[in-house]
C-alpha positions as CSV (number, residue, x, y, z in Angstrom):
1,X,-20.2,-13.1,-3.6
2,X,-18.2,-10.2,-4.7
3,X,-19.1,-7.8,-3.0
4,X,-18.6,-9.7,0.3
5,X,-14.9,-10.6,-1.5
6,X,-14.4,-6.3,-1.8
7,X,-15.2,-5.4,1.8
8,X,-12.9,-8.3,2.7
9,X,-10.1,-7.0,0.7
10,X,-10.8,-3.4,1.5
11,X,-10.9,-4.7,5.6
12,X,-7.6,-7.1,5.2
13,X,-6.0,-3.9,3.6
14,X,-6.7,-1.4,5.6
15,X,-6.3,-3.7,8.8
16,X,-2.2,-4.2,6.9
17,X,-2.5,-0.3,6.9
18,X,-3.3,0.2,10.7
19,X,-0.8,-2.8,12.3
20,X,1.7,-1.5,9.7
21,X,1.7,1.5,11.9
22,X,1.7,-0.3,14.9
23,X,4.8,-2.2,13.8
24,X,6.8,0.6,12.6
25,X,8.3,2.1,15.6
26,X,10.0,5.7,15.6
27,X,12.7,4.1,17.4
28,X,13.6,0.9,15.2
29,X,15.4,1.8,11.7
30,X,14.8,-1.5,10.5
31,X,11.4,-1.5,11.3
32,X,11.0,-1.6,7.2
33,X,13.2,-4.6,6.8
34,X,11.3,-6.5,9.3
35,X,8.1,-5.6,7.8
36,X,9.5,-7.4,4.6
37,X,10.6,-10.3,6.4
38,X,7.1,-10.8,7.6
39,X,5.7,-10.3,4.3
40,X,8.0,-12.6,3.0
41,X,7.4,-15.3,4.8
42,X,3.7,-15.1,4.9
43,X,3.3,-14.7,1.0
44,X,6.3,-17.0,1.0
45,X,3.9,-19.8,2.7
46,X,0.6,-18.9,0.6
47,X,2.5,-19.1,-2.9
48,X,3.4,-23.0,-1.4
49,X,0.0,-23.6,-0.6
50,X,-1.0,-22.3,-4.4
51,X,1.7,-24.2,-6.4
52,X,1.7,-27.6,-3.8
53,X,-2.3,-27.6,-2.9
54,X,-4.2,-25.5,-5.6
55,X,-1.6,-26.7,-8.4
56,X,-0.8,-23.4,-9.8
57,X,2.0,-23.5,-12.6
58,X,4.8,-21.6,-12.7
59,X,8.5,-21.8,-14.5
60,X,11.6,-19.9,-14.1
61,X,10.6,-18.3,-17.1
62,X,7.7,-16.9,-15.6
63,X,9.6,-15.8,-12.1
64,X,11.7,-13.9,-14.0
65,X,9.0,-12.3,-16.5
66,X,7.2,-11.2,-13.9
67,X,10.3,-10.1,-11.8
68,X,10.4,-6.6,-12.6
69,X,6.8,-5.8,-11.6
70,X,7.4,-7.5,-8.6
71,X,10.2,-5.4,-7.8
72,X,8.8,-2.2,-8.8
73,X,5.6,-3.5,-6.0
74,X,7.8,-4.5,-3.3
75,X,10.1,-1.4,-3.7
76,X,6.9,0.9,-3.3
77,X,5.9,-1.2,-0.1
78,X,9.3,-0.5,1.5
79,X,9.1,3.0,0.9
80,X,5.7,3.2,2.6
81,X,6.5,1.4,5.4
82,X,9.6,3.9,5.6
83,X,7.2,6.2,5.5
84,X,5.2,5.2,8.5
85,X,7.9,6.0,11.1
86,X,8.1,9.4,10.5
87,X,4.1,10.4,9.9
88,X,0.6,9.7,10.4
89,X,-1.1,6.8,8.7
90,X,-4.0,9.3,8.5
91,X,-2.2,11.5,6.0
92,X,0.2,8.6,4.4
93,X,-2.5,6.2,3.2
94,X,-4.7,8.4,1.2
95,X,-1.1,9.7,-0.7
96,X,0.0,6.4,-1.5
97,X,-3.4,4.9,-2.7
98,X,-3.6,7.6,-5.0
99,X,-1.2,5.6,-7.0
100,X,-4.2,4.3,-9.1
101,X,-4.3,8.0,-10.2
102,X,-0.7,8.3,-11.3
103,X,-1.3,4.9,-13.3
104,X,-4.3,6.3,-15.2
105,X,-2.1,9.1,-15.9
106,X,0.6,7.0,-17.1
107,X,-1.6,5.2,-19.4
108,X,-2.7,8.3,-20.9
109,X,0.8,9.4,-21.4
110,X,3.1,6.3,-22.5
111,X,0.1,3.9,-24.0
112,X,-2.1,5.6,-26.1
113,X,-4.8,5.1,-23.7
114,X,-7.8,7.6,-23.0
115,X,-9.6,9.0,-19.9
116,X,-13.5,10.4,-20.5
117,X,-14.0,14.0,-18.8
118,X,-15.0,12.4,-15.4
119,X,-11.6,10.1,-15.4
120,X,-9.6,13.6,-15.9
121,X,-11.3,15.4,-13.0
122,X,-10.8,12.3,-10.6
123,X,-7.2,12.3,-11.3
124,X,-7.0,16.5,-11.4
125,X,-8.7,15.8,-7.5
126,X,-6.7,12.6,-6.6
127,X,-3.0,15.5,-7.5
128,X,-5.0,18.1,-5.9
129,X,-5.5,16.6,-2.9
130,X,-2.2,14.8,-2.7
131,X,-0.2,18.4,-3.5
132,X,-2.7,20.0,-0.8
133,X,-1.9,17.6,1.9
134,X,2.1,17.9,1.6
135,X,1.4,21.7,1.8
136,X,-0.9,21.5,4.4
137,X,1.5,19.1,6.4
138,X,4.7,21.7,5.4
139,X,3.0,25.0,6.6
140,X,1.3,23.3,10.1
141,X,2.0,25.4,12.8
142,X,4.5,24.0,15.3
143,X,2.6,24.6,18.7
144,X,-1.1,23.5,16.4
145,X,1.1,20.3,15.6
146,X,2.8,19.5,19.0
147,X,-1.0,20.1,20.2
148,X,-2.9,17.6,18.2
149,X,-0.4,14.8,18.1
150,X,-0.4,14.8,22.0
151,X,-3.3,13.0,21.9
152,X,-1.7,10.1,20.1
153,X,1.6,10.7,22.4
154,X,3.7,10.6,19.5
155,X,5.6,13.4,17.9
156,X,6.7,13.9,14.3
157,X,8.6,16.6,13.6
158,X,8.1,18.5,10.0
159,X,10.4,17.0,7.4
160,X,10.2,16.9,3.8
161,X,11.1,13.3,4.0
162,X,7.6,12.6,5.8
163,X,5.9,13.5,2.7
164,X,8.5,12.8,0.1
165,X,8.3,8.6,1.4
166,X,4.3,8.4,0.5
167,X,4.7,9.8,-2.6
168,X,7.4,7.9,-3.9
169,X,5.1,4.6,-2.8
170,X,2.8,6.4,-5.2
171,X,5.2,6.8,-8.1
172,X,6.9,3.4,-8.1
173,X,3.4,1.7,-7.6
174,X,2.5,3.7,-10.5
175,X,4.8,2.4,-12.9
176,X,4.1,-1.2,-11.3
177,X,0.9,-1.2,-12.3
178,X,1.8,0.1,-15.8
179,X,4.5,-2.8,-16.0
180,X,1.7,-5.4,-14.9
181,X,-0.8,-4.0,-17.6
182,X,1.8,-4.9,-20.3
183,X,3.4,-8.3,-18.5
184,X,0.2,-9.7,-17.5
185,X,-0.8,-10.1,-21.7
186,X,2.0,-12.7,-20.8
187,X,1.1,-14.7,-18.0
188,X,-2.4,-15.6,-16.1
189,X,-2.9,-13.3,-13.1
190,X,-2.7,-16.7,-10.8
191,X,0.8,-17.6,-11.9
192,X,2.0,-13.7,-11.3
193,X,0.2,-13.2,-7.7
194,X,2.4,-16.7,-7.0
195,X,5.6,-15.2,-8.6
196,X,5.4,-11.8,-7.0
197,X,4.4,-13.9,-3.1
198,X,8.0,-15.9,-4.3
199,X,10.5,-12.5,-5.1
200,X,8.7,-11.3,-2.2
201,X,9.8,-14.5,-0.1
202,X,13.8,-14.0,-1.4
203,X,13.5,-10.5,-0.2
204,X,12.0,-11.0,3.2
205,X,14.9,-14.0,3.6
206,X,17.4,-11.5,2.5
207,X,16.0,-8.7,5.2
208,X,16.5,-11.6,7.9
209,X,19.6,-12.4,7.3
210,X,21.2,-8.6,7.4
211,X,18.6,-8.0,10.2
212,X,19.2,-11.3,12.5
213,X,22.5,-12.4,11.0
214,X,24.2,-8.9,10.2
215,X,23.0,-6.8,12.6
216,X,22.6,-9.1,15.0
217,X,19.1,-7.4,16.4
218,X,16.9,-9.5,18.9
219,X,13.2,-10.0,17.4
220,X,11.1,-10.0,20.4
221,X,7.3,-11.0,20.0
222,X,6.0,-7.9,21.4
223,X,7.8,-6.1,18.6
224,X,7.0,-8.4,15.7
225,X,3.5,-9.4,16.3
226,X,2.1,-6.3,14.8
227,X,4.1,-6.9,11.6
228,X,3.2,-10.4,10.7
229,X,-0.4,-9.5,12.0
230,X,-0.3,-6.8,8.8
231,X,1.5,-9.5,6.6
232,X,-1.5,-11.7,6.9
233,X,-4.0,-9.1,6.2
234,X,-1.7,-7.9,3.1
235,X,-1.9,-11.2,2.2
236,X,-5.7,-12.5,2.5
237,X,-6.1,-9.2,1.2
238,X,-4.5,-10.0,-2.0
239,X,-6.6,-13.2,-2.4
240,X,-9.8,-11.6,-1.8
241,X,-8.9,-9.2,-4.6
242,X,-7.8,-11.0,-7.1
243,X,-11.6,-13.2,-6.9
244,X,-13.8,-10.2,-6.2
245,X,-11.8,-8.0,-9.4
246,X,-12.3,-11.6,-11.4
247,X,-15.6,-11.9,-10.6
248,X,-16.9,-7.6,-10.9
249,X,-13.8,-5.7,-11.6
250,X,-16.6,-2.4,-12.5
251,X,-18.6,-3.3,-9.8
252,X,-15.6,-4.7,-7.0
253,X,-13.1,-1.5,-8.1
254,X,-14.8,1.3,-6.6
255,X,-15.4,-0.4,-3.3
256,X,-12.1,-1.6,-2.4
257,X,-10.3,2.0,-3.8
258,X,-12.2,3.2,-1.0
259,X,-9.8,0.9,1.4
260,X,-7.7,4.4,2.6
261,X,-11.4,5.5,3.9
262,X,-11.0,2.3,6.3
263,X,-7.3,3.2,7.5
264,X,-8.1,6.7,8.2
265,X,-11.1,5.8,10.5
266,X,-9.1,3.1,12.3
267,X,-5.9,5.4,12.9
268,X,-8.4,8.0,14.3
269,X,-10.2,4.9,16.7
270,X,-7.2,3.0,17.4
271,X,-4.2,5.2,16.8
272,X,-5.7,8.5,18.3
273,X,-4.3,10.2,15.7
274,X,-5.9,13.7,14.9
275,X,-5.7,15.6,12.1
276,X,-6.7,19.7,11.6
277,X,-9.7,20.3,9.1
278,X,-6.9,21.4,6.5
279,X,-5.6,17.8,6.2
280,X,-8.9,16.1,6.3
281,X,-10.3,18.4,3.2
282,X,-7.9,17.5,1.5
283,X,-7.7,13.7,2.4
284,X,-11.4,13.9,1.3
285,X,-11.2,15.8,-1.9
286,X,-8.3,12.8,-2.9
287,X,-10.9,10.2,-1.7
288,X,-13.5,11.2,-3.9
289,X,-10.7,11.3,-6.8
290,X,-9.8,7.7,-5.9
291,X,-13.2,6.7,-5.7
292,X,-13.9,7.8,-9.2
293,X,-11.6,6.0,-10.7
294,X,-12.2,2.5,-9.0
295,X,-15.9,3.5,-10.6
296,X,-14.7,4.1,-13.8
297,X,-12.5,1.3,-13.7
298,X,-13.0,-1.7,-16.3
């Protein structure tokens, strides 16, 4: 059962990947605000159903224990789907999955922990490949650029920004999942999935009110759908996780690390978004990083 549990979680995550995209329009500045409403309100709905139907416990006490992770999460999130305005899904996922990476190096660094020789070469790839794409991405030609993003009909132009958004994802991610290593000796990971869906309910409210209320911007179901369409795969995508990690985190790990694999292919199917051989060398060298780890991953 969960192995079925890790394809669904690396499909629901991916699938949050490619309408992310979707949703996040060049043109619409508060595409990232939106895409935290929907979040919001779809976690919102499925941390109800846990404490009301499933019975899960929680306390203000435990809110606010587990409120800083939650933060450092939901702050990573919004940079990424900053991010997605301004370049290609293709070359963003693989940078901010790589978080996983940064973690392991954290651990090493700040809790006494230890890597084995073959954890230390997946992270060297997982920086190589991330360093190589933001070079590879910086150095493009113009006209080779303008050339294979016409396929898509969508131009980006070169901006240190593009890359810079991905990697902070990566960084705050990073020290999320160091926070949640030490927090979650605290609390059950039930009670902490239900109080990071509820901070990320008060956020998404908050991002409707200066959206709707503020700025007065007309939500239009075109628009939207593609957001709350990735909100429910972020979501189910969480719950498959958190069962299929439970039940083989060894085993479950390496396949759903592997998720980034998923949202290249679709942006490639569904986006039309092409890439040189540069970028994809180096999106496969982080893979195989990535990939490592989850397989080395207890």
């Amino acid at each position: 059962m969960w192995f079925w549990l890790a394809i669904i979680a690396l499909l629901c995550w991916s699938g949050s990947d490619l309408f992310s995209k979707i949703g996040s329009k060049p043109d619409d500045k508060h595409s990232h605000l939106k895409m935290v409403m929907a979040v919001g309100i779809v976690m919102g709905l499925h941390a109800m159903y846990e404490i009301f139907i499933q019975g899960t416990a929680i306390t203000i006490g435990d809110f606010i224990t587990y409120l800083p992770v939650s933060l450092l999460y939901i702050v990573s999130m919004t940079m990424g789907y900053i991010g997605l305005r301004y370049i290609e899904l293709s070359i963003s996922s693989p940078i901010c999955n790589s978080s996983g990476a940064l973690a392991a190096l954290g651990c090493f660094l700040f809790l006494g922990q230890r890597m084995n020789t073959l954890q230390t070469i997946a992270v060297l790839l997982v920086c190589i490949g991330v360093v190589g794409l933001g070079i590879v991405e910086m150095k493009e030609d113009e006209d080779l650029r303008a050339k294979r993003q016409s396929v898509a009909n969508v131009r980006y132009t070169k901006s240190l920004l593009a890359i810079l958004l991905p990697v902070l994802y990566c960084i705050i991610d990073a020290a999320g999942t160091l926070a949640d290593s030490i927090v979650l000796e605290k609390l059950n990971e039930n009670t902490a999935n239900v109080a990071y869906e509820l901070t990320f309910l008060f956020l998404g409210i908050l991002s409707g009110i200066y959206v709707i209320g503020i700025k007065k911007e007309r939500l239009t179901i075109k628009r939207e759908a593609p957001k709350f369409t990735a909100a429910i795969f972020e979501t189910a995508g969480q719950f498959a996780y958190i069962f299929a990690v439970s039940a083989n985190a060894i085993a479950a790990a390496p396949v759903i690390s592997a998720y980034c694999v998923a949202s290249v292919l679709w942006s490639r199917i569904f986006l039309k978004e092409k890439l040189s051989v540069k970028h994809y060398a180096m999106i496969i060298i982080c893979v195989i990083g990535i990939v490592i780890l989850g397989t080395m991953d207890e």
